[in-house]
C-alpha positions as CSV (number, residue, x, y, z in Angstrom):
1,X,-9.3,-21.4,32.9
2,X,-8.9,-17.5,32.8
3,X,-9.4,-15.3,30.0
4,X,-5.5,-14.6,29.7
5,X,-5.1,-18.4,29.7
6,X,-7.3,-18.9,27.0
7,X,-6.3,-16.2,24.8
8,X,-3.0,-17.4,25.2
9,X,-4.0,-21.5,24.1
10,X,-5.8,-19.9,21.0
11,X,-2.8,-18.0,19.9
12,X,-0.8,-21.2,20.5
13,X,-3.3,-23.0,18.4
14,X,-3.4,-20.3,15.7
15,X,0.5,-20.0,15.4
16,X,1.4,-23.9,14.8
17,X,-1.6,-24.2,12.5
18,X,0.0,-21.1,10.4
19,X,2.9,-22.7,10.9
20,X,2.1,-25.8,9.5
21,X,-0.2,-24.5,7.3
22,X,2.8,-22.5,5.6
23,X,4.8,-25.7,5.1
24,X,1.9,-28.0,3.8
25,X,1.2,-25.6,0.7
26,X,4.8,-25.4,-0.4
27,X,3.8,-29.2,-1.5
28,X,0.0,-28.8,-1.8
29,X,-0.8,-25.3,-3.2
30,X,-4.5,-24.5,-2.5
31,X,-7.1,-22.8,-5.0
32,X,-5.6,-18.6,-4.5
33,X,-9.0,-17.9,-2.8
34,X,-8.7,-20.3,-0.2
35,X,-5.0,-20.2,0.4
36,X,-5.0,-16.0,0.2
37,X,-8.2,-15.6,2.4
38,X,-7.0,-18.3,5.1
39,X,-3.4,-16.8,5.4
40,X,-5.1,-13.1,6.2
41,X,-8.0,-14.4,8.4
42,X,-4.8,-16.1,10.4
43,X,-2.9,-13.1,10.3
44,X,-5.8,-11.0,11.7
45,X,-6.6,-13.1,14.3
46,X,-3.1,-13.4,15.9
47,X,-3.0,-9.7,15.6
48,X,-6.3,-9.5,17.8
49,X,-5.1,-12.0,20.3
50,X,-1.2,-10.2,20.6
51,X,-2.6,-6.5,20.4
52,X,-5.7,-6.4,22.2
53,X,-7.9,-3.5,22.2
54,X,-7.3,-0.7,24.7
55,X,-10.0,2.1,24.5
56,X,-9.4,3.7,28.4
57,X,-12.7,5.2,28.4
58,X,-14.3,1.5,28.2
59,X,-14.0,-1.1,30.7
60,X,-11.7,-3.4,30.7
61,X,-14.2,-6.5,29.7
62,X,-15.9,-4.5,27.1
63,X,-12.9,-4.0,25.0
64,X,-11.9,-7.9,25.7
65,X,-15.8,-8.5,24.5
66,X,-15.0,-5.8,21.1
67,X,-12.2,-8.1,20.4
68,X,-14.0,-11.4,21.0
69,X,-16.2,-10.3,18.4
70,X,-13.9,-9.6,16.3
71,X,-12.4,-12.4,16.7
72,X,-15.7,-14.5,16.4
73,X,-15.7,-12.2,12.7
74,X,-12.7,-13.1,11.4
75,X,-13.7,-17.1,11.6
76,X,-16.7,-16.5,10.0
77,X,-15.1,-15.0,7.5
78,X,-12.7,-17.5,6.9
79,X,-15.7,-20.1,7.0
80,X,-17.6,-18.0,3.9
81,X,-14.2,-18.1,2.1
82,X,-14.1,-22.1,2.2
83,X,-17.4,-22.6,1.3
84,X,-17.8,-20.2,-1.3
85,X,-14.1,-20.3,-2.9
86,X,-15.3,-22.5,-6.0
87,X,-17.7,-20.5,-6.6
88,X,-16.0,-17.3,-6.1
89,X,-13.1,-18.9,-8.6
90,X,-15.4,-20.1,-11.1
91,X,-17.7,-17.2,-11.3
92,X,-17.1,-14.2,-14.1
93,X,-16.2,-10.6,-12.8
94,X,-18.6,-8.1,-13.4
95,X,-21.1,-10.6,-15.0
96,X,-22.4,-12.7,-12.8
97,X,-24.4,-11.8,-9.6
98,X,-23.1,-10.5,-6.0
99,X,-25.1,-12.5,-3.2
100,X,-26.3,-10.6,0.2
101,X,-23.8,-13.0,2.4
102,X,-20.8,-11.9,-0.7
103,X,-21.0,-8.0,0.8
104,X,-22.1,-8.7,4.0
105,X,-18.7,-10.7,4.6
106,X,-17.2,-8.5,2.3
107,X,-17.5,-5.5,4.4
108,X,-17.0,-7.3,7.8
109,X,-13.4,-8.5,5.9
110,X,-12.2,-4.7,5.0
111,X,-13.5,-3.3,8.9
112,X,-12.0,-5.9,10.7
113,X,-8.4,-5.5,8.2
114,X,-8.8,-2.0,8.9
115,X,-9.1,-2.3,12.6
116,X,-5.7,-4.7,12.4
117,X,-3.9,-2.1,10.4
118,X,-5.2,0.4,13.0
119,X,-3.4,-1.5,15.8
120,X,-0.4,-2.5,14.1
121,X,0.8,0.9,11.5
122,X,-1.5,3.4,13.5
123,X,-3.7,6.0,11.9
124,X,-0.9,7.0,9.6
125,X,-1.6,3.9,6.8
126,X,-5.6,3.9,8.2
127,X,-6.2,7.3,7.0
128,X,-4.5,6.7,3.9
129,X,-6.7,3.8,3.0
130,X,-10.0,5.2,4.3
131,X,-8.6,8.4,1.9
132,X,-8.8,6.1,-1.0
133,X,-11.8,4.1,-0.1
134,X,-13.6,8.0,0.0
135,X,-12.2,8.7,-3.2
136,X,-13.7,5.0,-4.6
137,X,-17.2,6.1,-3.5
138,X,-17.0,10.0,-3.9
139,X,-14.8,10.1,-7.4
140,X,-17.7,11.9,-9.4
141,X,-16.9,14.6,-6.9
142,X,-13.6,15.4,-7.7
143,X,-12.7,17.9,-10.1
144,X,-10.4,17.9,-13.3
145,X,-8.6,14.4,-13.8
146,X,-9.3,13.2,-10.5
147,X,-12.8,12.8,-11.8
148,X,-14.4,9.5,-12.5
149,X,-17.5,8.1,-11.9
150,X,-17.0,6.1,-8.6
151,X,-18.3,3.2,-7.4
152,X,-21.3,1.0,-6.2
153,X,-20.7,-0.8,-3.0
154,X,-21.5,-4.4,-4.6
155,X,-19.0,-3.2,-7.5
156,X,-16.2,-2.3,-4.3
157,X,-16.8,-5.4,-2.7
158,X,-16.7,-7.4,-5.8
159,X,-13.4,-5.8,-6.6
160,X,-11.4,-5.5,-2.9
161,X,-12.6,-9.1,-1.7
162,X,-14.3,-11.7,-4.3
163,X,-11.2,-11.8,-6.5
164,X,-7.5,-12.8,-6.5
165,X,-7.1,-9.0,-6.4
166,X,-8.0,-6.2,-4.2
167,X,-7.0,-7.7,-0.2
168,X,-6.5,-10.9,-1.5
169,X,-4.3,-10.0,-4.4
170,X,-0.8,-9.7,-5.3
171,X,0.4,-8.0,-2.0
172,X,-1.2,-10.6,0.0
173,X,0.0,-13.8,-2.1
174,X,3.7,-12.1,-1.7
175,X,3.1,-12.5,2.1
176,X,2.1,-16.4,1.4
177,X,5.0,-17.0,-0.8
178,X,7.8,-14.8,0.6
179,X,7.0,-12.7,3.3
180,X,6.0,-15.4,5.8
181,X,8.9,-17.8,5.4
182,X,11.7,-14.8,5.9
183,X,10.3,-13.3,9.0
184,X,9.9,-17.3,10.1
185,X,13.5,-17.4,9.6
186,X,14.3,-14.4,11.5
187,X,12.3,-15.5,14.3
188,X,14.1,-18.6,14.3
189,X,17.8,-17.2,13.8
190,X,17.1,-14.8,17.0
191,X,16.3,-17.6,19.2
192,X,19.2,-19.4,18.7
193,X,21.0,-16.2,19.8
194,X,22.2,-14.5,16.3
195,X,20.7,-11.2,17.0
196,X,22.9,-10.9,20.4
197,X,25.8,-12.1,18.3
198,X,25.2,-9.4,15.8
199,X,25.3,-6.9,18.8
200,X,28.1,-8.5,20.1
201,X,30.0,-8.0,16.7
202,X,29.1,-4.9,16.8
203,X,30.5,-3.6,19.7
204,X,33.8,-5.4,19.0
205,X,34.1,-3.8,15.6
206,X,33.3,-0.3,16.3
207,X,32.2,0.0,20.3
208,X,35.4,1.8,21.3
209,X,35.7,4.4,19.0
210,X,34.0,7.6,19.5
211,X,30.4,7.9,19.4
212,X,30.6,3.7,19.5
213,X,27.2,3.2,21.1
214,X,25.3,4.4,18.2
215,X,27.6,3.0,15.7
216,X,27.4,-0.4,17.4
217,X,23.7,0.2,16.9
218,X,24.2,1.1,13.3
219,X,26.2,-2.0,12.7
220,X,24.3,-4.9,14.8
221,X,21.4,-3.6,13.4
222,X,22.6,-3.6,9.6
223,X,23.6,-7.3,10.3
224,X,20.4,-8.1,11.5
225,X,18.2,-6.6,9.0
226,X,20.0,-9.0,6.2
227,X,18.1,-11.0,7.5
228,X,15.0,-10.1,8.9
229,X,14.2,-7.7,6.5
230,X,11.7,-6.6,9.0
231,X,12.2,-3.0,11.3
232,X,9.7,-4.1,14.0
233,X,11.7,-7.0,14.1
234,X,14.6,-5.6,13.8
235,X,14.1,-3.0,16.6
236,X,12.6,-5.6,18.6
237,X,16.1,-8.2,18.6
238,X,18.4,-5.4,19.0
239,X,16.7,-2.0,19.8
240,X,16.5,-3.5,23.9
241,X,19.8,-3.8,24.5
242,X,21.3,-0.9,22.1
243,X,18.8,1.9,23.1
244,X,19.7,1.3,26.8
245,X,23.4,1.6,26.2
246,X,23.2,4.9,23.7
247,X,20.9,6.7,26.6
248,X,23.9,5.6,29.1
249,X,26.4,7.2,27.1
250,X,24.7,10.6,26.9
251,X,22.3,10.4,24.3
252,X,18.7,11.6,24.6
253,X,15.9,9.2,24.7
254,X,14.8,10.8,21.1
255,X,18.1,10.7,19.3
256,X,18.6,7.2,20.8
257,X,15.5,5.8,19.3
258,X,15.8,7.7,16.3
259,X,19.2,6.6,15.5
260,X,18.3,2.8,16.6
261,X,14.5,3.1,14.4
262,X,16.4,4.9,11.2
263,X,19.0,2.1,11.2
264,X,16.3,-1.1,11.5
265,X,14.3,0.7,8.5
266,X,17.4,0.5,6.7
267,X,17.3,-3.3,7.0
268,X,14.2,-3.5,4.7
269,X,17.1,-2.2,2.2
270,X,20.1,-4.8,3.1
271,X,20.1,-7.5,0.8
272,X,20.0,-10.6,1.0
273,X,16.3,-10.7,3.4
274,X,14.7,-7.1,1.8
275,X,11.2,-5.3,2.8
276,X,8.6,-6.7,1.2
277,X,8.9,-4.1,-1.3
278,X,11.4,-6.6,-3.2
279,X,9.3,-9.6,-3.1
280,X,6.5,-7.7,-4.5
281,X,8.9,-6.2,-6.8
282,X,10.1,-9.6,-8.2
283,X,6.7,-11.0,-7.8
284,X,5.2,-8.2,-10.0
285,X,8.1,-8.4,-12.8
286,X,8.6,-11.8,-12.6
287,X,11.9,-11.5,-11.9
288,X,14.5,-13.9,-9.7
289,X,14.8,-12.7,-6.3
290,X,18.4,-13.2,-6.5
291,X,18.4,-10.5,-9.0
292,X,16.5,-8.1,-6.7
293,X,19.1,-8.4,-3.7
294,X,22.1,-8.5,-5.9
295,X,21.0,-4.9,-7.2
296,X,20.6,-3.5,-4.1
297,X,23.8,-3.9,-2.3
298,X,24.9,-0.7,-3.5
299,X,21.8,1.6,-2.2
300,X,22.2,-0.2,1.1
301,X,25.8,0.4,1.7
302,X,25.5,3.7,0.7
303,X,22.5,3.9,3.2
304,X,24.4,3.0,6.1
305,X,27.4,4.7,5.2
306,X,25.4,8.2,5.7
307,X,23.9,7.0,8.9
308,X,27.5,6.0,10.1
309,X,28.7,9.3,9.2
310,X,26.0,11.1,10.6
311,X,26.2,9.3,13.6
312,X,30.3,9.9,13.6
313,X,29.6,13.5,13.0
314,X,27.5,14.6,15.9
315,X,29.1,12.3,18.2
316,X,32.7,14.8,17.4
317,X,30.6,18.0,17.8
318,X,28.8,17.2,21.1
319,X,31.6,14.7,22.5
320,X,28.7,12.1,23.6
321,X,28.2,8.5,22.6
322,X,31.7,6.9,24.0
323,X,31.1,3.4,25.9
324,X,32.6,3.1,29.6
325,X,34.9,0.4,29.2
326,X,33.1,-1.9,31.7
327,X,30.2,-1.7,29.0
328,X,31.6,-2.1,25.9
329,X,33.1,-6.0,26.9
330,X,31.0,-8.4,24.9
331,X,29.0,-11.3,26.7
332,X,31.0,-13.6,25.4
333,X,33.6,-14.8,23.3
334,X,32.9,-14.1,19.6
335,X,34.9,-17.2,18.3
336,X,33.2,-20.1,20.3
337,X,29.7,-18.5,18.6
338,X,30.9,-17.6,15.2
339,X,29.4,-21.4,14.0
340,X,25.7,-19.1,14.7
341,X,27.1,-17.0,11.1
342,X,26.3,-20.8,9.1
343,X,21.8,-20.2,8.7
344,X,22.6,-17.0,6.9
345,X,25.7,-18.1,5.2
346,X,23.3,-21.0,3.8
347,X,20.4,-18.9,2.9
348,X,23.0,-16.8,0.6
349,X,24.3,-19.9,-1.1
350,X,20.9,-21.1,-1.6
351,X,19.6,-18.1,-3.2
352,X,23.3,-17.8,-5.4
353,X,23.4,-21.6,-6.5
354,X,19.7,-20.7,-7.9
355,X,16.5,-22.0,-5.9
356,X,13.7,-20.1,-5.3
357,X,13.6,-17.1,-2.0
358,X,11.1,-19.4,-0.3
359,X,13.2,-22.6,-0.8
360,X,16.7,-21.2,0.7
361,X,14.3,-19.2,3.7
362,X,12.8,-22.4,4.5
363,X,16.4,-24.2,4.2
364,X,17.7,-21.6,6.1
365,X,15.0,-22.0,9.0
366,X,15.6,-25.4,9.1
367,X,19.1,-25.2,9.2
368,X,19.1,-22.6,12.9
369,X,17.0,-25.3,14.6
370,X,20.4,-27.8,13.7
371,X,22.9,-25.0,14.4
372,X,21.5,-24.5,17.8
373,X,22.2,-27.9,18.5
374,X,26.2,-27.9,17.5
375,X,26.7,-26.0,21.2
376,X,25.8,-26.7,24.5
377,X,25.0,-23.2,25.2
378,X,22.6,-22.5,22.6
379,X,20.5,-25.8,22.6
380,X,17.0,-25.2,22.0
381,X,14.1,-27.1,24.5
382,X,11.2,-27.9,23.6
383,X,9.2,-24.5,25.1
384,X,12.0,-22.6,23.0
385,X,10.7,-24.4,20.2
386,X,7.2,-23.3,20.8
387,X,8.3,-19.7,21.7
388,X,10.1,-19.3,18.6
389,X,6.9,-20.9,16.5
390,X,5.0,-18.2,18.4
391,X,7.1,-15.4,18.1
392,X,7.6,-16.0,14.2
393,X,3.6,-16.3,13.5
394,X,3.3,-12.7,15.6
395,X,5.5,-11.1,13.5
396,X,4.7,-12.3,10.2
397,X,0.9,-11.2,11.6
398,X,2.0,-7.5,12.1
399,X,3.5,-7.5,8.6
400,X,1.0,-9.3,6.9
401,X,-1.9,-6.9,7.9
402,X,-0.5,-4.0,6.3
403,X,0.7,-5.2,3.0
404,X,-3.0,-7.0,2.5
405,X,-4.5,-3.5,3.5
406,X,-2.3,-1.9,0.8
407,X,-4.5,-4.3,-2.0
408,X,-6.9,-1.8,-1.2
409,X,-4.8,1.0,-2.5
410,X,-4.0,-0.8,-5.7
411,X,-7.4,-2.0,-6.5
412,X,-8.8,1.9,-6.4
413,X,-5.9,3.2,-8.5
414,X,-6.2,0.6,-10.8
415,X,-9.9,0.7,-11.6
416,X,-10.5,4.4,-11.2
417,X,-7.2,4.8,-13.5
418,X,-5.8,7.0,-11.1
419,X,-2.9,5.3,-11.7
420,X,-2.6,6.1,-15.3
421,X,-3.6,9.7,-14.8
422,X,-1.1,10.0,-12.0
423,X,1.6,9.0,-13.8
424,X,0.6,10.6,-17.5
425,X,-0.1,13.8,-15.8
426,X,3.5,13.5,-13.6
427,X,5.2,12.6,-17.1
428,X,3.7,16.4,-18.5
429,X,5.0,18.2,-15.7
């Protein structure tokens, strides 16, 4: 077998194990530190196996032996978490001792998290973190209130990875319990062909208008951020086909992205699938998620109002953006396909007749795999199956990393009381 063959059988592995792993707690919870360390050991490795290392000045099987390693790190991680997760439950914070093996794992955890992040965000959320991780060691440095004594590395490692807090705390059980399941579902919904529908809809609603390659954009991507809730994701289902079709009516390759990146960021906002701001908003308050995406109807209308606008706007003042009419013709006929509307019009009844976010996503997944099979067109084989499992897995991964990475954040504010400075020195001003 080649490399690229086995890479691609371990990522299949990895994603139905996720995927099954995912349905198996909703019956059988697991102790947090084995559930939470599992779930981000997955995530990591899927990230290494779908965004492999690319360093041009190395060749190409040393980077593929970097990310081997890596990869041979994250399961020897995940191995320390199962043995050790009793102990690391039953054990008393700050009182009992930190073992050798408890850092050593420790800090191969954070490096290899950080190296995801690096590959997934960028160095934009990496140099924020390794900011904070500075100011952890280096806070008897700092002047005024920023001042604080700092931190041991046993105390930093006992803190960021030996506790349901830190990387493993409430950020990354909000991936477990919400995060995971919604993205699923979006995964699921674009295979059976919603996300093309959305375009589609799009472009019969406002495609012949003036400026109607943006604002089809605008629309389809509004529609599909309900529920993904995801902007990678978002950009990924309908930023191929609308970027494309903006540059062909006269927009520039930046203002086409822009306009197609600015309107998937919005879909973190569209109720009912938010960011995973929300879940870890209604996590933290312990508050109903229906709650949470009832209340924010408003902000997102009003969000995509002003991108409409804008978009309307400078499409009058330059005269760009119009669709030839050969273009602007859907696929295919919107009524046969409107029956693809049913998985989200189930996962809003679900969350309005009262059950939990991660019952109605799970409903709502289930339900796309049945909807796919009410048309001929839009029957699923068994490879789409697989795909879909695949594709879902990936992009819970690239969201996954970043929100366990942003643990880290927390953790330091918390127990430096930067936090409480922050916001006490914000309230004087």
């Amino acid at each position: 077998m080649s490399y690229a063959s086995v890479i691609s059988f371990l990522r299949l592995i990895l994603s139905l194990a996720w995927l099954g792993g995912q349905i198996y707690i909703i019956y059988y919870p697991m102790m947090p530190l084995i559930q939470r360390p599992v779930h981000l050991c997955l995530a990591m490795s899927l990230v290494i196996l779908c965004v492999p290392l690319k360093i041009e000045r190395l060749n190409q099987w040393t980077n593929k032996i970097i990310d081997l390693i890596l990869l041979a790190g994250v399961i020897a991680t995940t191995g320390y978490y199962l043995e050790s997760a009793i102990r690391l439950t039953e054990r008393m914070e700050g009182i009992d001792d930190i073992l050798g093996r408890d850092v050593f794992f420790g800090i191969v955890l954070v490096l290899i998290l950080m190296e995801c992040v690096r590959r997934v965000v960028g160095w934009s959320l990496l140099g924020v973190i390794l900011a904070f991780l500075f100011y952890a060691f280096a806070g008897n440095w700092f002047p005024g209130w920023l001042h604080f004594g700092g931190f041991g590395l046993s105390e930093m490692v006992e803190t960021l990875t030996m506790t349901a807090n830190g990387v493993l705390g409430v950020t990354t059980e909000t991936s477990i319990q919400f995060v995971f399941y919604f993205v699923a579902f979006g995964a699921f919904y674009s295979a059976i062909g919603g996300s093309q529908l959305f375009i589609d809809i799009g472009l019969a609603a406002v495609g012949r208008h003036k400026g109607g390659a943006a604002k089809a954009a605008v629309v389809s991507s509004s529609m599909m951020g309900s529920i993904s809730g995801s902007a990678v994701a978002n950009v990924a289902a309908t930023g191929v086909f609308t970027i494309p079709l903006m540059r062909r009516s006269g927009f520039d390759a930046n203002r086409a992205a822009a306009t197609e990146a600015v309107a998937s960021t919005g879909g973190q906002l569209m109720p009912p699938i938010m960011g995973i701001s929300a879940f870890v908003m209604a996590e933290l308050l312990q508050i109903n998620y229906g709650k949470i995406a009832l209340a924010g109807i408003i902000p997102a209308v009003g969000f995509y109002l002003a991108i409409f606008l804008g978009v309307d706007l400078y499409s009058r003042k330059t005269g760009i953006g119009t669709i030839a009419k050969k273009e602007n013709a859907v696929r295919e006929p919107l009524l046969p396909r409107l029956y693809l509307l049913l998985p989200p019009v189930i996962l809003i009844s679900v969350l309005i007749a009262g059950y939990s976010a991660t019952f109605a996503a799970v409903i709502a997944m289930a339900s796309c795999v049945v909807t796919a099979y009410l048309r001929r067109t839009s029957w699923l084989s068994f490879k789409d199956l697989i795909e879909a499992a695949k594709d879902a897995t990936k992009q819970a991964a690239m969201v996954a990393v970043p929100i366990a990475s942003i643990g880290i954040i927390i953790s330091v504010s918390i127990q430096s009381n930067l936090a409480l400075k922050f916001s006490s020195n914000l309230i004087q001003i």
